[in-house]
VEXGU-102383 format. One line per 5 residues: number of its first residue (from 1); for each residue x, y, z of N, C-alpha, C, O. Coordinates in Angstrom, 1 decimal, m for minus. Atoms other than C-alpha are relative to their C-alpha. Last residue first. Layout:
NUM> X/Y/Z/X/Y/Z/X/Y/Z/X/Y/Z | ...
***
This chain:
224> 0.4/m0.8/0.2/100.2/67.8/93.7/0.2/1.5/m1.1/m0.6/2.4/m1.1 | m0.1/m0.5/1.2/100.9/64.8/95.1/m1.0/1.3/m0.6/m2.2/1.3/m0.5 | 1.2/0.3/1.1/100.7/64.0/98.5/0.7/1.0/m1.0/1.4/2.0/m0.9 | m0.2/m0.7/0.7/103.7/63.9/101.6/m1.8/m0.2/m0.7/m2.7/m0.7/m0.2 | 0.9/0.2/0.6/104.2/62.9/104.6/m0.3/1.0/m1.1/m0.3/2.2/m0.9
219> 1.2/m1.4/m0.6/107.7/62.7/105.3/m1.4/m0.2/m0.6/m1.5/m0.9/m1.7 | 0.3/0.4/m1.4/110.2/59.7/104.9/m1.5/0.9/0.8/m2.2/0.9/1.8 | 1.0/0.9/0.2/110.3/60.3/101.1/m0.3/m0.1/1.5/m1.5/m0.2/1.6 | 1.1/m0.2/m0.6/112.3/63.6/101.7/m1.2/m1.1/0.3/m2.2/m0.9/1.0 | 0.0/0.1/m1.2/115.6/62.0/100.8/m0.9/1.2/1.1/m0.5/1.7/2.2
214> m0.1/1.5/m1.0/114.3/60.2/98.0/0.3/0.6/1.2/m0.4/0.1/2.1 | 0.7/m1.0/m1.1/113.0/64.2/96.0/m0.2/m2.0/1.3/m1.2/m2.4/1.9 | m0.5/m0.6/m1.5/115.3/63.6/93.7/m0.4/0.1/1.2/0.2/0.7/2.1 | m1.1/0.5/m0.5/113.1/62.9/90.6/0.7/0.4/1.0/0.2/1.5/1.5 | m1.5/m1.0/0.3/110.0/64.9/89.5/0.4/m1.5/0.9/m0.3/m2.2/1.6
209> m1.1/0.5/1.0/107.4/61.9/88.3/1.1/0.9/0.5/2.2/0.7/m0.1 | m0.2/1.1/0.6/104.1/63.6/90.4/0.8/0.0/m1.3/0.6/0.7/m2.3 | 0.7/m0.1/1.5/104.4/66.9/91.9/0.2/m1.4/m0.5/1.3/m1.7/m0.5 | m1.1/0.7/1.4/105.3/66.8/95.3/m0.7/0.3/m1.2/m1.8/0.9/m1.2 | 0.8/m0.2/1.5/102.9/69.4/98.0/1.4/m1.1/m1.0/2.5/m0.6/m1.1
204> m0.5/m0.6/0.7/104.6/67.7/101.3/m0.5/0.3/m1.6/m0.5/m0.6/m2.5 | m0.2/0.0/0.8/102.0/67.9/104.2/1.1/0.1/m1.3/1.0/1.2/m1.8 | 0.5/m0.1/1.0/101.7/69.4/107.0/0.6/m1.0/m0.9/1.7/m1.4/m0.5 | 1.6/0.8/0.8/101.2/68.1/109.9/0.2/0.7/m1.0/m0.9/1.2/m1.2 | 1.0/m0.8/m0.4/103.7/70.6/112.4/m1.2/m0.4/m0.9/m2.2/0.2/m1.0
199> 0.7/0.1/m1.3/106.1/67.9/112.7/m0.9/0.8/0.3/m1.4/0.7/1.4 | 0.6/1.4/m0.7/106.3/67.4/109.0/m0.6/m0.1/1.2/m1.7/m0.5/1.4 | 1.7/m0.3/0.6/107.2/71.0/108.2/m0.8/m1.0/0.5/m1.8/m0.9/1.2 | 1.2/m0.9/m1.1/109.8/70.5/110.9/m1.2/0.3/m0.6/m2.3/0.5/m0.1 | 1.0/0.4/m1.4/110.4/67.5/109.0/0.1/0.8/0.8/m0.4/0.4/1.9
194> 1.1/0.8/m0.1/110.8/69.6/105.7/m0.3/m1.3/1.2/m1.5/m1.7/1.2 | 0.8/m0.8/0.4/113.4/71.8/106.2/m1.0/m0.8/0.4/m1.5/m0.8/1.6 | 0.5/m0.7/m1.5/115.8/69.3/107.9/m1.3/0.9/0.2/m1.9/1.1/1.3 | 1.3/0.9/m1.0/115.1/67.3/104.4/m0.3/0.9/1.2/m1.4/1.3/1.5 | 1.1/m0.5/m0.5/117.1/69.5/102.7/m1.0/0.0/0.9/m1.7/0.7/1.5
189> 1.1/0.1/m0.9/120.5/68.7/101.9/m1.2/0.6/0.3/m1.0/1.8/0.7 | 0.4/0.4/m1.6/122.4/70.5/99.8/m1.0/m0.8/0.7/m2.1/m0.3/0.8 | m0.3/m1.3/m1.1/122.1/70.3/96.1/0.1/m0.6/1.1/m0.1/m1.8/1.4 | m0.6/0.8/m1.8/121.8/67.7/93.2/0.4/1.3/0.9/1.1/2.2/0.4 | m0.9/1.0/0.1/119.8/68.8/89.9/0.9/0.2/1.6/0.7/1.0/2.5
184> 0.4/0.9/m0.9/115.8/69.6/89.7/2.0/m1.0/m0.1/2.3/m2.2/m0.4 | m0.7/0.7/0.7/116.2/72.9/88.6/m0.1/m1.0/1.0/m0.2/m0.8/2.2 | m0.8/0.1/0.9/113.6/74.8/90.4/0.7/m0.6/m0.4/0.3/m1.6/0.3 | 0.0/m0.2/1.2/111.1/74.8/93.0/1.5/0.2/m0.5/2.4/0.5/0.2 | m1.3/m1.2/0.3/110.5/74.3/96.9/m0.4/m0.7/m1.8/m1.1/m1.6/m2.1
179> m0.2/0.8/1.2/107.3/73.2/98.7/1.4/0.6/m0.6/1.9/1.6/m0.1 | m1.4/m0.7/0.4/106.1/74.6/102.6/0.4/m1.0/m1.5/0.0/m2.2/m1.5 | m1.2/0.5/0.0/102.8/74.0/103.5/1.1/0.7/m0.1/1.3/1.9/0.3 | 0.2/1.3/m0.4/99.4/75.4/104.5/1.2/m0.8/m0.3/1.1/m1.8/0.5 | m1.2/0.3/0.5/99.8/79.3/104.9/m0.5/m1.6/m0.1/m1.2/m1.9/0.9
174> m1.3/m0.5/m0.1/96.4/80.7/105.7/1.2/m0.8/m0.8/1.0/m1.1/m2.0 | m1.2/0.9/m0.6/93.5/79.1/105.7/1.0/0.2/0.6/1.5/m0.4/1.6 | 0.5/0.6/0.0/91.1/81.7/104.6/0.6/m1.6/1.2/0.2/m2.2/2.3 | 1.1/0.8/0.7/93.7/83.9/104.2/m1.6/m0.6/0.6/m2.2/0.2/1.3 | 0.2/m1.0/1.6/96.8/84.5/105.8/m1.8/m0.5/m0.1/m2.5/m1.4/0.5
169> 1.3/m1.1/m0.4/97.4/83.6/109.7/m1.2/0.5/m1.7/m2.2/1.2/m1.9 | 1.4/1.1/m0.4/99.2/80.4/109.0/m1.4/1.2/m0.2/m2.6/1.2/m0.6 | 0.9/m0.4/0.5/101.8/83.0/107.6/m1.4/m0.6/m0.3/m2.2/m0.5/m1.2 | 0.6/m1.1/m0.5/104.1/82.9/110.3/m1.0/0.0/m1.0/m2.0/0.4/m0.4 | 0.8/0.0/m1.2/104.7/79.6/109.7/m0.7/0.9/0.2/m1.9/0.8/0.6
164> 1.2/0.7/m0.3/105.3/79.8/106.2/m1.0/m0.4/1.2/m2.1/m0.7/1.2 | 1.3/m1.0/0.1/107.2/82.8/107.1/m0.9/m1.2/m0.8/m2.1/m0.8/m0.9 | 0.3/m0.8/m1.1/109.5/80.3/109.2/m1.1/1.1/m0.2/m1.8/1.6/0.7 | 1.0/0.8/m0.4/109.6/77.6/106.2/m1.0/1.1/1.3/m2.2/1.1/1.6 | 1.8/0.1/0.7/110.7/80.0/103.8/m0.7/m0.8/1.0/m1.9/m0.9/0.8
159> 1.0/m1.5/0.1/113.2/81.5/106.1/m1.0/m0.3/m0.6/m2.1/0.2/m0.4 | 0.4/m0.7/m1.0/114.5/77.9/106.5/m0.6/0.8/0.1/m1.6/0.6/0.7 | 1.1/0.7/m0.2/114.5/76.7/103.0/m0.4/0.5/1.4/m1.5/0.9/1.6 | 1.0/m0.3/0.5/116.9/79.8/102.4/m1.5/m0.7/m0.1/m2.5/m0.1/m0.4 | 0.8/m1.2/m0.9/118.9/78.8/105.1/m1.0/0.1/m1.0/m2.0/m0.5/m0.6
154> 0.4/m0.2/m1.2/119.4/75.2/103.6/m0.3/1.2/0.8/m1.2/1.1/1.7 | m0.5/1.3/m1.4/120.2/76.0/100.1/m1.0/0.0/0.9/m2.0/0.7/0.8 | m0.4/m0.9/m0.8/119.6/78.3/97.4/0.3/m0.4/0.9/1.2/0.3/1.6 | m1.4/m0.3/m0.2/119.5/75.9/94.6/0.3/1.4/1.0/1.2/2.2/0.7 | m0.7/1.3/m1.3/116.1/74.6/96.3/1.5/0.0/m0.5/2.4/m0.6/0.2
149> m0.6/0.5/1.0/113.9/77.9/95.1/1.5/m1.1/0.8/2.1/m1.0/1.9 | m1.2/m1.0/0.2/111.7/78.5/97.7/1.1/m1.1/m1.0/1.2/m2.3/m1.1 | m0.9/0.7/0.3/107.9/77.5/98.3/1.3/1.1/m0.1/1.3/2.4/0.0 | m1.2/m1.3/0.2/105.2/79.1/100.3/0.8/m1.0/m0.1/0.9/m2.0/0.7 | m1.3/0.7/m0.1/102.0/77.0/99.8/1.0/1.0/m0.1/0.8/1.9/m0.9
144> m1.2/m0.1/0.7/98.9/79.0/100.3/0.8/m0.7/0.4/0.8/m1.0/1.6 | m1.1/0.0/m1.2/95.5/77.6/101.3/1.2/0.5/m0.9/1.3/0.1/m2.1 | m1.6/m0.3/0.7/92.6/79.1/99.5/0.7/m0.6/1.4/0.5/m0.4/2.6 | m0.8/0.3/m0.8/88.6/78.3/99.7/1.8/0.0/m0.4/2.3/m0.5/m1.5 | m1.3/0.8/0.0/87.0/79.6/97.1/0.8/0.0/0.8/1.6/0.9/0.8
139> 0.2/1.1/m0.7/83.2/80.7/97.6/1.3/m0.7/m0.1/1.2/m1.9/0.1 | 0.2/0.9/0.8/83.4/83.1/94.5/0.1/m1.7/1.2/0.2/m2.9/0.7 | 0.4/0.1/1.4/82.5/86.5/96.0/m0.2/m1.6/m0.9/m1.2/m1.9/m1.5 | 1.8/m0.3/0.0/83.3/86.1/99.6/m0.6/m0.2/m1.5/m1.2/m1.2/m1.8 | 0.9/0.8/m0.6/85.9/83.0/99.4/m1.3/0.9/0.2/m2.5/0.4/0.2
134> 0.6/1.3/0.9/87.8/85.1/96.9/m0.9/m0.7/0.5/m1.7/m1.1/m0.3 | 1.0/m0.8/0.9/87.5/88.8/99.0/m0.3/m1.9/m1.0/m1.4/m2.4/m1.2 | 1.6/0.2/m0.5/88.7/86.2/101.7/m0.4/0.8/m1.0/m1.4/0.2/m1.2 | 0.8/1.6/m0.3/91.7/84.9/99.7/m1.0/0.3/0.4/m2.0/m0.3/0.0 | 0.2/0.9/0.9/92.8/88.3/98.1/m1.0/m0.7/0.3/m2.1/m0.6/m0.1
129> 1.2/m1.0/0.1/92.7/90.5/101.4/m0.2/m0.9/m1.2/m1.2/m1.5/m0.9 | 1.0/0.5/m0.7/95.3/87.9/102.5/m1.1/0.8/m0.3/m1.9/0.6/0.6 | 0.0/1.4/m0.1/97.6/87.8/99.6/m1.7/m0.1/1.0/m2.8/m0.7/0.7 | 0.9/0.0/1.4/97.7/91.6/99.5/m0.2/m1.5/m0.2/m0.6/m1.5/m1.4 | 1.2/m0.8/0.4/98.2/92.1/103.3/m0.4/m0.2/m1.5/m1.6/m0.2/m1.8
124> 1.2/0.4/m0.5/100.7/89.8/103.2/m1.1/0.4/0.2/m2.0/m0.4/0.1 | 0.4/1.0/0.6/102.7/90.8/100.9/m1.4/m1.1/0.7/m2.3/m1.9/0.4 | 0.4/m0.4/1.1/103.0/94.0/102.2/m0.4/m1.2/m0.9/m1.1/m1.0/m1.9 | 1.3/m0.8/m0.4/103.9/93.3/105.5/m1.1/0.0/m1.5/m2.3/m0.2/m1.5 | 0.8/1.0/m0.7/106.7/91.0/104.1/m1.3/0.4/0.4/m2.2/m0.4/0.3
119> 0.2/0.7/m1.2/108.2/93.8/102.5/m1.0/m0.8/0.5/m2.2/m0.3/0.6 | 1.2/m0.5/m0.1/109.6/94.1/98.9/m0.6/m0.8/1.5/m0.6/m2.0/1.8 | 0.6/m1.5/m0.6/112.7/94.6/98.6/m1.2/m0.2/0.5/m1.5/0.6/1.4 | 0.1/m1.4/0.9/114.0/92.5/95.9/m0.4/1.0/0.6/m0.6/2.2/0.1 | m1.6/m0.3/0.4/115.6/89.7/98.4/0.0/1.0/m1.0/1.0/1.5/m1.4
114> m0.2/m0.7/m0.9/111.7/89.7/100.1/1.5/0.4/m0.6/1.9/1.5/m0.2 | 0.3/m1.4/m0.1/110.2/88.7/96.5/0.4/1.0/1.2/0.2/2.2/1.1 | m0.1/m1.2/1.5/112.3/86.3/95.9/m0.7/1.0/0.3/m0.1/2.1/0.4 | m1.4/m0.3/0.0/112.0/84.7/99.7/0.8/0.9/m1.1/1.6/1.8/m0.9 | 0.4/m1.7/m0.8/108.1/84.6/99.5/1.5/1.0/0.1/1.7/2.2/0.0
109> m1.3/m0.4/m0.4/107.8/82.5/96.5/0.7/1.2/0.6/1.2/2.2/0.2 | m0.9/m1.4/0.0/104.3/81.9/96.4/1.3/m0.3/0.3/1.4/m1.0/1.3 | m1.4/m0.1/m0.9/102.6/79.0/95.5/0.2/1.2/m0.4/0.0/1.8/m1.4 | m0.8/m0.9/0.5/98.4/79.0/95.2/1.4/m0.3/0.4/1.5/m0.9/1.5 | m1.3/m0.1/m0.3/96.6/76.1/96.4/0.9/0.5/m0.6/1.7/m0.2/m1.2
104> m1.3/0.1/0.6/93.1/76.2/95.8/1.0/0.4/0.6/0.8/1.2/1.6 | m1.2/m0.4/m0.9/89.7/75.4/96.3/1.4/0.0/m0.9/1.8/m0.5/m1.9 | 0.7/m0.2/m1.7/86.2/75.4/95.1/1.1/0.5/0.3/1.1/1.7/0.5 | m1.4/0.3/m1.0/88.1/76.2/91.2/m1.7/0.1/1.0/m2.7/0.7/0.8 | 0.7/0.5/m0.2/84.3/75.9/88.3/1.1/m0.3/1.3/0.9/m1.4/2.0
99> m0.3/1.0/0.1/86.7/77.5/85.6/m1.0/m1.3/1.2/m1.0/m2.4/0.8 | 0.7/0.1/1.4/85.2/80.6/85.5/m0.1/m1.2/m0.3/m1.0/m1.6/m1.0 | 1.4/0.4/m0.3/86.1/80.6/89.6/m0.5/m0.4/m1.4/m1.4/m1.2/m1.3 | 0.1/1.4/m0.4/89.7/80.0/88.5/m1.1/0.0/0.4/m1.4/m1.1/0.7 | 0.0/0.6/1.1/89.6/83.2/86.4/0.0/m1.4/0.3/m0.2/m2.2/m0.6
94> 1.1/m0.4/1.0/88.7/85.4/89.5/m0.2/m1.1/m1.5/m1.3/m1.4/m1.9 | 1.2/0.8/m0.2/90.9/83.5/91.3/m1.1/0.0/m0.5/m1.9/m0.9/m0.7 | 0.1/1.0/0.2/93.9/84.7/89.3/m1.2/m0.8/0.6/m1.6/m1.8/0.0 | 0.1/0.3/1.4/92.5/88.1/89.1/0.1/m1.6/m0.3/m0.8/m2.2/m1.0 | 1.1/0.0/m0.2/92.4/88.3/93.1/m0.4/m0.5/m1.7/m1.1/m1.5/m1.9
89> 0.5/1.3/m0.2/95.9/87.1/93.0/m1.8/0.0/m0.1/m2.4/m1.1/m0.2 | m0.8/1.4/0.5/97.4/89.2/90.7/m0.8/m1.2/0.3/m1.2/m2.1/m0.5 | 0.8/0.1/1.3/95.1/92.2/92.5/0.5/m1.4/m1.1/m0.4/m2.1/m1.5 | 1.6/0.5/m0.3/96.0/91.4/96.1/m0.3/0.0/m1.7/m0.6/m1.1/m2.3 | 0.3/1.3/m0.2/100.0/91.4/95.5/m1.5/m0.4/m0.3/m1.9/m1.4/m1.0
84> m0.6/0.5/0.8/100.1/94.6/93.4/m0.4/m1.6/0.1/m0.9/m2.3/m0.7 | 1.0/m0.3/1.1/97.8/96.4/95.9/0.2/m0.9/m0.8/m0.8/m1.6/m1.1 | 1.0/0.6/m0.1/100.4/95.1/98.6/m1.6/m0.3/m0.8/m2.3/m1.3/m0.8 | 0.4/m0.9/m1.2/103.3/96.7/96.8/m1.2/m0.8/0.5/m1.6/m1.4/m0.5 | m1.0/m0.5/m0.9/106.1/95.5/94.8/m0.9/0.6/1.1/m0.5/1.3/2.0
79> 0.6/m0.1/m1.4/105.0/92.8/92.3/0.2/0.7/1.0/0.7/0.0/1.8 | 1.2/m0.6/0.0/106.4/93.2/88.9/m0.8/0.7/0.8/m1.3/1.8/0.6 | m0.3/m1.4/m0.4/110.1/92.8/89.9/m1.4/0.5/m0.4/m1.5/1.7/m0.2 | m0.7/m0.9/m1.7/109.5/89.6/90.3/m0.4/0.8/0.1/m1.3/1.0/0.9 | 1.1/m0.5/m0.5/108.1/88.8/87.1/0.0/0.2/1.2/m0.9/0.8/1.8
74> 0.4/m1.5/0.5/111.5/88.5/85.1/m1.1/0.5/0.7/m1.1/1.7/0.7 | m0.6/m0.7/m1.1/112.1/85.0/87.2/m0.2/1.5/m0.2/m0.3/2.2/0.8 | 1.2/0.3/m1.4/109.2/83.7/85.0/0.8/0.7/0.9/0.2/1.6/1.5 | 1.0/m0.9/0.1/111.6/84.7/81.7/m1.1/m0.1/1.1/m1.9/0.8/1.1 | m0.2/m1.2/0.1/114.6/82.9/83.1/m1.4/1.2/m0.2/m1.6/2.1/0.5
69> m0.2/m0.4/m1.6/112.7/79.9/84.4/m0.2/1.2/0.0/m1.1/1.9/0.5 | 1.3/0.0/m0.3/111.4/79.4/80.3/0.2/0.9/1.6/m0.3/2.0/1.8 | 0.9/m2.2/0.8/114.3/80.6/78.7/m0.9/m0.3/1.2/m0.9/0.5/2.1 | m0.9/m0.8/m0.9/116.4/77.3/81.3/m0.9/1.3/m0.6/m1.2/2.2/0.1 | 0.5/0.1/m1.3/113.1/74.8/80.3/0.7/1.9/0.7/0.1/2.8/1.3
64> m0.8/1.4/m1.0/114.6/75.4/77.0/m1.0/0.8/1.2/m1.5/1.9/1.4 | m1.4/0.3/m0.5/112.4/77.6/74.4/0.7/m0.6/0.7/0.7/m1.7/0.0 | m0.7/0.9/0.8/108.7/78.2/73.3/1.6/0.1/0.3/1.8/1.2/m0.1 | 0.3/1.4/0.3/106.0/77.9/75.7/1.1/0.0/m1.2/1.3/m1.1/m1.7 | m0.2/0.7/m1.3/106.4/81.4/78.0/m0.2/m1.4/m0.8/m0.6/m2.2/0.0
59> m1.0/m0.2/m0.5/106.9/83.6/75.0/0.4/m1.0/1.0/1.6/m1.4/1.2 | m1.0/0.7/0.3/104.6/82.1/72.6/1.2/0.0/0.6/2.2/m0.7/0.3 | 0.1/1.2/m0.2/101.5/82.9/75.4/1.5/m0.7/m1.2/2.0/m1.7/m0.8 | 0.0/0.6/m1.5/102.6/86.1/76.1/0.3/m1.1/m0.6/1.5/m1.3/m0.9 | m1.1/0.9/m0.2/103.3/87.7/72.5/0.0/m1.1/1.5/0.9/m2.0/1.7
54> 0.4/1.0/1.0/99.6/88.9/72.4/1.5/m1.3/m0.3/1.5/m2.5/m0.5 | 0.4/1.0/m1.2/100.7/91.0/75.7/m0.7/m1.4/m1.2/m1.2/m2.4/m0.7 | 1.6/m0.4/0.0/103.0/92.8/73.7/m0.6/m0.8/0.4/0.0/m1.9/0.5 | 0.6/m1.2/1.5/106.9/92.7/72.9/m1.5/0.4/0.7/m1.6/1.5/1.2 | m0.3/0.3/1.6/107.8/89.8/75.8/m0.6/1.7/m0.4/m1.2/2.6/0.2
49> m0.3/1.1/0.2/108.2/90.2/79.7/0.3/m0.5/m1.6/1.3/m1.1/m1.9 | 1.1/1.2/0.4/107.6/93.6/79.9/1.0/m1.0/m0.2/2.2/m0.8/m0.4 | 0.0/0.2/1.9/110.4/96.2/80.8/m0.8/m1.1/0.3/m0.6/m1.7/1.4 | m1.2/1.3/0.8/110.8/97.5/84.2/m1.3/m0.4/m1.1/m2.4/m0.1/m1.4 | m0.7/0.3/0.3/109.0/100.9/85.7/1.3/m1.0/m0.5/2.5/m0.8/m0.5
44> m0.9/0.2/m0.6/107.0/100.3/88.1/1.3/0.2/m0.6/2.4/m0.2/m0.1 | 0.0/m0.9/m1.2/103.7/101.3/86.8/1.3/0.0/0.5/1.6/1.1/0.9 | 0.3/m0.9/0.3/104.5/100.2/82.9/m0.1/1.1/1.7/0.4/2.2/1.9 | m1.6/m0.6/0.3/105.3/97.0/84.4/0.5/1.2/m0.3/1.6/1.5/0.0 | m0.7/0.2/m1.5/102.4/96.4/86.5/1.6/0.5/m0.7/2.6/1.0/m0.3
39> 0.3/m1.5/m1.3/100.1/97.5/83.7/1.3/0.1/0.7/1.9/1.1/0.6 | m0.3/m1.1/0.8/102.0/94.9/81.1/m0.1/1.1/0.9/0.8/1.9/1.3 | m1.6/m0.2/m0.1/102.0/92.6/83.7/0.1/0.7/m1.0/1.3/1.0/m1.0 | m0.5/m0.2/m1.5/98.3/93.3/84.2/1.4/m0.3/m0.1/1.9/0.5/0.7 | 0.5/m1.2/m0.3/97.5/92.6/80.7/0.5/0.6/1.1/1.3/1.5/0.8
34> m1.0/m0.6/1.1/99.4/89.2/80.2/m0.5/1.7/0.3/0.4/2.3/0.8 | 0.5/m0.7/1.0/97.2/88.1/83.4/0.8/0.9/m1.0/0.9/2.0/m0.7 | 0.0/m1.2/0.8/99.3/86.6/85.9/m1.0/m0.1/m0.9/m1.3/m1.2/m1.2 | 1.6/m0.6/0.3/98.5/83.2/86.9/m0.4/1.1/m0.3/m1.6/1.3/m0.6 | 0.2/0.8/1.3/102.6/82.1/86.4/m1.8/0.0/m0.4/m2.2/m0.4/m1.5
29> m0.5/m0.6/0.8/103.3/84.4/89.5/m0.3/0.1/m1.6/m0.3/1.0/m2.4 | 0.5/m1.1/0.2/100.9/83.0/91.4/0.6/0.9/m0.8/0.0/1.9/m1.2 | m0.7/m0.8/m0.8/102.1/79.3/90.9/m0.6/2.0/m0.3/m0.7/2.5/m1.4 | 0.0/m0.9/0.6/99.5/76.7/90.4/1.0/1.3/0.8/0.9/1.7/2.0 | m1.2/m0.7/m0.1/99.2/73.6/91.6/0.3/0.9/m0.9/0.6/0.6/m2.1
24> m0.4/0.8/m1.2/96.4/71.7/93.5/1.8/0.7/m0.1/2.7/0.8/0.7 | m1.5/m0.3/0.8/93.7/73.6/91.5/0.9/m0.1/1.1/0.7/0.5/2.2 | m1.2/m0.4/m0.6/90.4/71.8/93.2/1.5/0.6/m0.7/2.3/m0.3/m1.0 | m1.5/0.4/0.6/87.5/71.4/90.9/1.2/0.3/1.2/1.2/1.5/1.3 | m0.2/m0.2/m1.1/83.2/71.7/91.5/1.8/m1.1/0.0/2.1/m2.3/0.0
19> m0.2/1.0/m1.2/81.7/70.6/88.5/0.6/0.8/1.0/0.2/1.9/0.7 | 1.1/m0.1/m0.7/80.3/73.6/86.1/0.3/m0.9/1.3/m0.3/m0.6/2.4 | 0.0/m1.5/m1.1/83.0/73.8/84.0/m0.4/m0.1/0.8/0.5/m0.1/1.7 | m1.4/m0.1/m0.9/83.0/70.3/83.1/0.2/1.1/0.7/0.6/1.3/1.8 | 0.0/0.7/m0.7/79.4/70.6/81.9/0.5/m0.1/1.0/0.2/0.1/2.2
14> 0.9/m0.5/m1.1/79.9/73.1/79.9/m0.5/m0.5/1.3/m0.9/0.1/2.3 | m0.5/m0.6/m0.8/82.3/71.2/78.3/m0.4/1.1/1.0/0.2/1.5/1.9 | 0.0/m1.2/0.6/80.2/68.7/77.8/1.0/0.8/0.6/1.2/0.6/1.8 | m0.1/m1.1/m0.7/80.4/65.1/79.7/0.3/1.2/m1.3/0.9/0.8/m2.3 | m1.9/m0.5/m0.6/80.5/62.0/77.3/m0.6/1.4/0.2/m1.4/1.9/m0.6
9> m0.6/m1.0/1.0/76.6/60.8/77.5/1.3/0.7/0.3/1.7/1.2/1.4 | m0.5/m1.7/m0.6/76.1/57.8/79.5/0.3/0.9/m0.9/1.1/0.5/m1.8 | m1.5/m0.2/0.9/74.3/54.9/77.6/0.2/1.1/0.8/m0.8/1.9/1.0 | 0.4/m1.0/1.5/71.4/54.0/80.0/1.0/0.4/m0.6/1.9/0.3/0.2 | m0.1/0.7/0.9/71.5/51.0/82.4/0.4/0.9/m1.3/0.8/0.6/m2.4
4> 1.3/0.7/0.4/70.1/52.5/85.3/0.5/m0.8/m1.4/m0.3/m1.7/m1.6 | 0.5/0.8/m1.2/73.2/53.3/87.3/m1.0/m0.8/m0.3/m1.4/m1.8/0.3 | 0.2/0.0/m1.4/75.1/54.3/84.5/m0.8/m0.9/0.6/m1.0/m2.0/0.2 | 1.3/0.6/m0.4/76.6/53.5/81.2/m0.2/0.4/1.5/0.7/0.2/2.3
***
């Protein structure tokens, strides 16, 4: 019912497209295009993810959480040159404009891709030629989050936090947090990571219901 009294009609999906959306968590790796990691793998020589890019979608949804990681960690070695980076990402915005994305918060995991080689120069150039071609063409505002996997410890949250800093410059925005990923069971300490993130205002991206994450509660955080 609205303002006048009148039966509301349930929203269409054309409708919903059309609103104006924030994507608050999405990892760039995992916005691939089944197509494009085919390309990308064929250019670089390593083996596809599954059989054919029609296998995608049962590859990545049917097995233990652990298939699932395992097969996402396989897309690493996709990525290796700045062209590699910008197009991934420009693709993924391309398909979140279809969807009606203003803004968004891509994660990268900058640390995997620098322990395969691939240089930081290079990622940033294709990241950041990304976000502004997306804000010219489709008006989408981009902040990236640079996360790191949290069985790697304390340095490893470090380096990610430090080219999170450095990578204020990216984009539109540039770098806007720091987040970490994977198996959600007991590690090292962390927190130190995250109140230097704190003292520079950002933000902790959480995800709503994960577990463990008490001895960050002190930080500011939002869900995401």
């Amino acid at each position: 019912m609205n303002a006048r009294g009148d039966q509301a009609r349930p929203p269409t999906l054309d409708w919903i497209r059309e609103q104006p959306k924030a994507e608050l968590h999405v990892h760039l790796l995992g916005a691939m295009r089944p197509a494009t990691a085919f390309e990308l793998a064929a250019l670089h020589g390593h083996p596809p993810p599954c059989p054919a890019p029609s296998d995608w979608v049962r590859t990545f949804t049917t097995g233990s959480l652990f298939e699932f990681v395992e097969r996402f960690i396989g897309l690493f070695p996709l990525l290796r040159t700045a062209e590699d980076f910008e197009r991934v990402a420009l693709e993924a915005f391309e398909d979140m404009a279809a969807d009606g994305i203003a803004y968004a918060e891509p994660r990268v995991t900058l640390t995997s891709h620098l322990s395969r080689g691939v240089a930081i120069e290079a990622i940033s150039e294709g990241l950041s030629s990304a976000a502004r071609e997306a804000h010219r063409k489709w008006g989408i505002e981009v902040g990236w989050i640079v996360d790191f996997p949290r069985v790697l410890g304390i340095e490893t949250g470090r380096l990610a936090l430090n080219l999170a800093v450095e990578g204020r410059r990216w984009g539109c925005w540039g770098s806007i947090s720091l987040g970490m990923r994977g198996p959600r069971r007991r590690t090292a300490p962390l927190s130190g990571c995250f109140a230097r993130r704190a003292n520079r205002g950002w933000a902790s991206p959480r995800t709503p219901g994960k577990p463990g994450l008490r001895s960050m509660s002190a930080w500011p955080s939002r869900n995401g």
